[in-house]
C-alpha positions in Angstrom: 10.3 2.6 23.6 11.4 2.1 20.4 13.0 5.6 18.5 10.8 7.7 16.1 11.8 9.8 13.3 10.2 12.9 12.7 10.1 16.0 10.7 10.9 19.5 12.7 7.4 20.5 12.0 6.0 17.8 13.1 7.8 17.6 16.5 7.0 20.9 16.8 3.5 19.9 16.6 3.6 17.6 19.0 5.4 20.1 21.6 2.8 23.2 20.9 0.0 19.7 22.0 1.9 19.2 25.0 2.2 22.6 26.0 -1.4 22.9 25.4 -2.5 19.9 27.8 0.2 21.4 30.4 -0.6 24.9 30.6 -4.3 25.5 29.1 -6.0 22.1 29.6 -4.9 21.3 33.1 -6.0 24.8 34.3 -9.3 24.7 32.6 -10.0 21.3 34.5 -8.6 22.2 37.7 -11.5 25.2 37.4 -14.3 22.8 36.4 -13.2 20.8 39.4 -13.3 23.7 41.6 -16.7 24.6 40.5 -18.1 22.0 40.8 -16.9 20.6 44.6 -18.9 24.2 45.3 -22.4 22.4 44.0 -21.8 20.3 47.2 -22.0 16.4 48.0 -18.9 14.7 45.9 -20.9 11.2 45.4 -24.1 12.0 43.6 -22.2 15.1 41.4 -22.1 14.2 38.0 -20.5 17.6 37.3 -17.6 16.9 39.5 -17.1 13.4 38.2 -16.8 14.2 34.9 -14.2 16.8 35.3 -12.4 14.2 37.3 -12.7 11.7 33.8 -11.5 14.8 31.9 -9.1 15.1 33.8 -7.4 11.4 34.3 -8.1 11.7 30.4 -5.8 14.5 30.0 -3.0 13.6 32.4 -3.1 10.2 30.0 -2.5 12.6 26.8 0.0 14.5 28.4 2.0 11.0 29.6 1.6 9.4 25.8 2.6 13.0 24.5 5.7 13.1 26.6 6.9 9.8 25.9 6.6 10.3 22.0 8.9 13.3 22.4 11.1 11.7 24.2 11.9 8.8 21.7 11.2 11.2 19.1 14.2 12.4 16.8 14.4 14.9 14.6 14.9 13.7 10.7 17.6 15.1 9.2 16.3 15.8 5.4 19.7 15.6 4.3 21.1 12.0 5.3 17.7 10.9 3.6 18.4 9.1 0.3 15.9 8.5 -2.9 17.1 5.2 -4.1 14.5 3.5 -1.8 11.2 4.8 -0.5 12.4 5.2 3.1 10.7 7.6 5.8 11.5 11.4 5.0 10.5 10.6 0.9 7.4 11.1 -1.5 7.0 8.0 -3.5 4.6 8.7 -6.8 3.4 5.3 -8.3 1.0 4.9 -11.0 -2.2 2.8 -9.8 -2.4 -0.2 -12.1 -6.1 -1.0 -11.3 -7.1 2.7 -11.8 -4.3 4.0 -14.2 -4.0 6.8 -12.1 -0.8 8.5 -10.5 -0.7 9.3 -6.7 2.0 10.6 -4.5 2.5 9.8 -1.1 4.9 11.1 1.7 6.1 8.4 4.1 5.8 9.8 7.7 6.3 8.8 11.5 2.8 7.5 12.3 2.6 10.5 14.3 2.2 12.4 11.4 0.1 10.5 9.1 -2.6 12.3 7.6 -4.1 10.9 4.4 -5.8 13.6 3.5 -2.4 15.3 2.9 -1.3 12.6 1.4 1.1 12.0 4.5 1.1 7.9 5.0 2.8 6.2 8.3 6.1 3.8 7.2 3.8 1.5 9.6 0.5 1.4 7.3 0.1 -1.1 4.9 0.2 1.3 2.4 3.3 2.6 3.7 5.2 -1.0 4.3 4.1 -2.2 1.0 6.0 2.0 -0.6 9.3 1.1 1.8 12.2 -0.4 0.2 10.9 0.0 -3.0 12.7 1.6 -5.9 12.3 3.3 -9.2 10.5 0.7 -11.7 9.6 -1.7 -9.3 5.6 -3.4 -8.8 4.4 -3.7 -5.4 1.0 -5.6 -4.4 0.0 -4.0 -1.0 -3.2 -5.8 1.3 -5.7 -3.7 2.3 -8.7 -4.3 3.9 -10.5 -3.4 0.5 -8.3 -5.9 -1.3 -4.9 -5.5 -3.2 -3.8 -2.7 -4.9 -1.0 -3.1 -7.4 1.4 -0.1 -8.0 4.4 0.5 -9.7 6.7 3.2 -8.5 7.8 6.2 -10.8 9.6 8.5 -8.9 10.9 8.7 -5.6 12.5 12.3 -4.3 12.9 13.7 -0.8 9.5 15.3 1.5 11.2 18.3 1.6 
């Protein structure tokens, strides 16, 4: 498993969903299990079997969960450098199409949330904003076509 770079809150995150799945989740399905082996026959107990898909389902969360932690690394903010867009960095670019300025933070896909404004170093978005410097033009594919942006400042996430 390849090594994952992420920010302390985000890690944190990730350990406070574990803990969750471990210690709430797993409890709250063992008692829907329980309660429903009381309704009786096991074959024809729809009750029962969903529990049991809730809880395979779980115990799957819990094993991707782990395994993300355990690759996981915490970035250290200070190492990160702003010549390049590079994970741990906002990148604002103007929008040549639209003439409009965005800014972006490049993230672990772990922490991607566009709505924040967070994009994964592994989106398009995020490849075509990695490596890229002050004053440079990138063309980025999407599935909505190209967009065209030219980068303006670059400065650390935090």
């Amino acid at each position: 498993m390849s090594v994952s770079y992420l920010s302390k809150e985000g890690y944190e995150e990730l350990e406070q969903k574990l803990n969750n799945l471990v210690k709430v989740r797993r409890r709250e399905i063992a008692q829907q299990i329980e309660t429903a082996r009381a309704h009786g026959d096991l074959k024809e107990n729809a009750e029962y079997k969903a529990a049991k898909e809730a809880q395979a389902f779980n115990e799957i969360q819990i094993s991707e969960l782990s395994g993300k932690l355990s690759s996981a690394r915490i970035l250290d903010y200070s190492t990160v450098t702003t010549d390049r867009g590079c994970i741990g960095t906002k990148v604002t670019f103007l929008d040549l199409e639209y003439n409009e300025e965005e800014t972006y933070a490049l993230v672990a896909e772990e922490e991607a949330d566009f709505s924040k404004n967070k994009v994964s170093v592994s989106s398009p978005v995020g490849k075509g904003l990695v490596g890229k410097a002050v004053g440079d033009i990138t063309e980025i594919t999407v599935p909505a076509g190209t967009l065209k942006y030219k980068i303006l400042k670059i400065e650390k996430a935090i």
